[in-house]
N, C-alpha and C positions, 0 to 999 in steps of 0.2 A: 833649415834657414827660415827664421822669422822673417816671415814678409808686413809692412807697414805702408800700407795705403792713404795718404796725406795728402791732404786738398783746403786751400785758403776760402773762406765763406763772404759774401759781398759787404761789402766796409760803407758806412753810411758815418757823415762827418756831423760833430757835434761842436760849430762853429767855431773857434780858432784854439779851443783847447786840447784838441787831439781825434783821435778816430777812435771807433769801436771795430773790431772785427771779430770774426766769428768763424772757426774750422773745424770739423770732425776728421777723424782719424778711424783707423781701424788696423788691429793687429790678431794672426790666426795664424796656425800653420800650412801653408801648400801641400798638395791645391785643399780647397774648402768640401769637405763633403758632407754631406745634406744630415741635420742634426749637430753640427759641431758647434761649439761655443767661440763667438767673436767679445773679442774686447771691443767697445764702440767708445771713444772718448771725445768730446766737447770741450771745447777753450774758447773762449771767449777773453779779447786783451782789449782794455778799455781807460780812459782819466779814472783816477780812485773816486772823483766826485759821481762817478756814474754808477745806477743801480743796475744789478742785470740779475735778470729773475730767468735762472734755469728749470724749463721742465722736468720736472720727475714726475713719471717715467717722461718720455721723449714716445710721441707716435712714430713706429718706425715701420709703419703696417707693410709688407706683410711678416719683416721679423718682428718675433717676440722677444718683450725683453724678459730676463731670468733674473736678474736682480742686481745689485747695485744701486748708483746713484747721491753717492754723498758726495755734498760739495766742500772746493777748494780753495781758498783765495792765500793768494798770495802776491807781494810784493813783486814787479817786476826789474829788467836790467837799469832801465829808464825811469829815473825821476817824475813823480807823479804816477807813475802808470799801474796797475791791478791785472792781475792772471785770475779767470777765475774759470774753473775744471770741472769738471765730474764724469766718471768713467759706469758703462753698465753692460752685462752680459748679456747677450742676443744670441741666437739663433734660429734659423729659419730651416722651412718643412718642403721645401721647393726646388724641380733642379732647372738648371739652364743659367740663364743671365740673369740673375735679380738684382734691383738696384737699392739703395738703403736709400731712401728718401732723404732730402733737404729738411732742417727743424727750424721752424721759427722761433729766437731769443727777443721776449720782452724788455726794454733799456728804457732806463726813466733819468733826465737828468733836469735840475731845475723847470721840475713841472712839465717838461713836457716828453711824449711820451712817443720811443717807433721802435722800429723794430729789426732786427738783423737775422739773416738766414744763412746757414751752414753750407759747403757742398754738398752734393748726391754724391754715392761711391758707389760702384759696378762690383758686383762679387760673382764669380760665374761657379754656379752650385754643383757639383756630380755625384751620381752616385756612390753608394759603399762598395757596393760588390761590382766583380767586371763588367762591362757594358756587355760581353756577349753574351752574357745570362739574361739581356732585356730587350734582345735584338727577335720581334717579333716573327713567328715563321712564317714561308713564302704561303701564301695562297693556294689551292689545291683549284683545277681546272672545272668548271661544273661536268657532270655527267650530260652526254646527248640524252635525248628525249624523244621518242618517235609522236609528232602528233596525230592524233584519229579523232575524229569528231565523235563518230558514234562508240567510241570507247569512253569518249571525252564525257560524254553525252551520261551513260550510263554511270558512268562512275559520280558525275553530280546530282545525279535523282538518287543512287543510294548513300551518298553522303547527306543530304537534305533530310532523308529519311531517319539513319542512324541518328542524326543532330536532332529532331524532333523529336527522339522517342527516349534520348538523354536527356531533354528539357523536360518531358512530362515527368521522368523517374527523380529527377534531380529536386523540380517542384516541391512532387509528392512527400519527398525526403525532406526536404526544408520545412513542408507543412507542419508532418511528424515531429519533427527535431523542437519546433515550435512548442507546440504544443507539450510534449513530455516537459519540454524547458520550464513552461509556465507553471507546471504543476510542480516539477520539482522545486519551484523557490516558492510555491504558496506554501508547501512541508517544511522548510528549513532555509533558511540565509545564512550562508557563512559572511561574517563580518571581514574586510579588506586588512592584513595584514599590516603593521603599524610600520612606520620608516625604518626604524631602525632594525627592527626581523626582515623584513623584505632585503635589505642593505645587507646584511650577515648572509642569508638564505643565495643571494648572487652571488657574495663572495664564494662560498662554499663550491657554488656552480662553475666560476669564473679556474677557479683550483685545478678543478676535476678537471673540465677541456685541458690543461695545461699539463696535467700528468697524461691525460691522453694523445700527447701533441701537437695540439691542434693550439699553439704561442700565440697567433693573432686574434682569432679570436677569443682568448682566453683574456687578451690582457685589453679589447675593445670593451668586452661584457665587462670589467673590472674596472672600468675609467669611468662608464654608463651605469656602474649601481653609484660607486661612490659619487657622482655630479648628481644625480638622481636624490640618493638622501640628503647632501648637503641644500639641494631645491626644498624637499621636501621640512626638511629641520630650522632652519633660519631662514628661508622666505626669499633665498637670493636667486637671482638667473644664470645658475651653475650651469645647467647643459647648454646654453648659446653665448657664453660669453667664452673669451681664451682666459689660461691660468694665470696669466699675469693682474688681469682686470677681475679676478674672481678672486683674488686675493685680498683687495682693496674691499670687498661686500665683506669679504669674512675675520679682518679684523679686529672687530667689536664680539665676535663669537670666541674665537680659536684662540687660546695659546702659542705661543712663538711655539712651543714641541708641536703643536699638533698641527698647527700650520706648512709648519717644515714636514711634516707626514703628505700632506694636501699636496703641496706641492713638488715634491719628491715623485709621489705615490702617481701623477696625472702625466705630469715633463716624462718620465718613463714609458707609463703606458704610450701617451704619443711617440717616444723614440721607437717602439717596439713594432707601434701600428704603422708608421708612415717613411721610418730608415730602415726597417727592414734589422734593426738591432736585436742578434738572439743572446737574453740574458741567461745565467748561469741558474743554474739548482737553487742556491742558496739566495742569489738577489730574486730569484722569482718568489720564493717562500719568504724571504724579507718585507716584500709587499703585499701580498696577501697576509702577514700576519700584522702588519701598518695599516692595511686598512681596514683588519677587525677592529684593532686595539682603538682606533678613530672615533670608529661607532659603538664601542660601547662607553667609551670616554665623554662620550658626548649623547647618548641618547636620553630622553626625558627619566626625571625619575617616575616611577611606579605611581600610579594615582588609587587611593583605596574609595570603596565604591560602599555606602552605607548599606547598612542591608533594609532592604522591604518590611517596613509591617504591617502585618494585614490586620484585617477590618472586619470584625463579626458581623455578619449580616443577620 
C-alpha cells in the first residue's frame, strides 16, 4: 500500500486577486527504512500573473536530494489560476523520527516580492535488518576488588618505574628513527605519487578488503580514494561536501556518463556504509571497475619533460 503524506503550506494573500499557496507531499512504501528513495513533491497554486520561482534543489537538510527537479506549469480548474510542480528524489541516512523540513517559495507579483512556505512532514526512519540484531548487550557486573594500601602502594612505584624506563627506550627510539630518517632522504626522495595512480592504487586496495570480506570498509576506502582524487583533480571540496552539492562543482568537469559514475559510484558506497546494504559480486565489481574507468577517463594527459643539455666546462 502506497502511503501519501499530504499537508497544505501557509497561503499569503496577493490583494483581491487571489491567493498563493504552497504544499509538499511525500510518497514511499511502508514503513520507510533508512536508505530508501522518497518522492518529495512541491505544488504551488497561484493567479497566472504571479511568478513563483521554485528551488532546485530544495534544502531538505538532513535528507539528500538524488535528483530530479523539473518544473511543471500548468492550467488550473479555475479560471485565471496556474499549478506549478516539481517532484525530486530524497533520501535520508538516519533512524528514528526525522522531519523533512518546511521550503521557502519566492512569488513576485507586480513588483513586489514575499514569500510562501511548505509544511514540515514527520517520516519515522527504521532499520533494515531486525531491531534485535541492534539491541545492545546487558552489562557485565564489575569484578570485586580487595583493597590493600601496601599492595596498592607497591604496585604504583613499579608502575612509575616500568613507565619511566619505556619513556627513556621509547625516546632513544624516536631519536634513532630521526635520525636514520634524515639521512635516508638526504640519499634519495621519492616524489608523491600523482592523483590519479594514488586514486587506482586505493581502488585496487578498496577490492582486495572486499574479496577478503571485510564490505565496509572496503567500500568507506573506495568512497575516500574517489572524493579524494576528484579534490585533488578539479580543485573541488569533494571529501566535506554531500553528493548531491558535489555534483553541482563537477559539472563544468564531467560528462553526464561520468557524472552518472560519480554519483552512482558514492549514493552506493554511502548505502553500503551507513544501511548496512550488502551488494552482490557482480555490483561490487561494477563499482570498482566505474571507478577505475573514472580515473582514467579523466586523469591529465602525459606531460613530456625536455631533455638537459649540458655544458662543457
Amino acid at each position: 500500500m502506497l502511503l501519501l503524506a499530504l499537508c497544505l503550506g501557509t497561503t499569503f494573500l496577493f490583494g483581491q486577486e487571489g491567493t498563493v499557496r504552497a504544499r509538499a507531499e511525500v510518497a514511499y512504501l511502508p514503513p520507510y527504512r533508512i536508505g530508501d528513495v522518497i518522492r518529495y513533491k512541491l505544488t504551488v497554486v497561484a493567479p497566472e500573473q504571479v511568478r513563483v520561482y521554485l528551488p532546485n534543489p530544495p534544502r531538505l537538510t538532513p535528507f539528500e536530494v538524488l535528483g530530479g527537479g523539473k518544473t511543471q506549469r500548468h492550467r488550473g480548474e479555475l479560471p485565471g489560476i496556474a499549478i506549478i510542480s516539481a517532484e525530486w528524489d530524497i533520501a535520508v541516512y538516519r533512524l528514528g523520527r526525522v522531519t523533512i523540513p518546511s521550503v521557502v517559495v519566492p512569488c513576485e507579483w507586480e513588483g513586489r516580492r514575499t514569500f510562501v512556505r511548505t509544511n514540515p512532514i514527520l517520516i519515522e526512519v527504521v532499520p533494515i535488518t531486525s531491531p534485535k540484531d541492534t539491541q545492545p548487550r546487558p552489562p557485565k557486573p564489575p569484578l570485586p576488588y580487595p583493597l590493600n594500601f601496601v599492595a596498592l602502594a607497591v604496585l604504583t612505584a613499579i608502575t612509575l618505574t616500568v613507565m619511566a624506563l619505556l619513556w627513556l627506550v621509547g625516546w632513544g627510539a624516536v631519536q634513532i628513527a630521526k635520525s636514520a630518517l634524515a639521512s635516508l632522504q638526504k640519499v634519495t626522495s621519492k616524489p608523491p605519487l600523482p592523483p590519479h595512480l594514488l586514486a587506482l592504487q586505493t581502488i585496487d586496495r578498496a577490492e582486495q578488503l572486499y574479496r577478503q570480506g571485510e564490505t565496509e570498509r572496503a567500500f568507506v576506502l573506495l568512497s575516500f580514494g574517489v572524493r579524494r582524487y576528484l579534490r585533488d583533480r578539479f580543485q573541488v571540496p569533494a571529501l566535506q561536501t554531500p553528493t548531491w552539492a558535489l555534483m553541482t562543482h563537477l559539472q563544468a568537469h564531467l560528462s553526464d556518463e561520468l557524472a552518472y559514475i560519480v554519483r552512482q559510484t558514492l549514493d552506493r558506497s554511502d548505502l553500503i556504509k551507513f544501511a548496512r546494504y550488502v551488494p552482490t559480486d557482480n555490483e561490487a565489481s561494477q563499482l570498482f571497475n566505474d571507478a577505475r574507468r573514472l580515473i582514467r577517463s579523466t586523469e591529465p594527459p602525459p606531460t613530456s619533460t625536455p631533455p638537459h643539455s649540458g655544458t662543457n666546462g
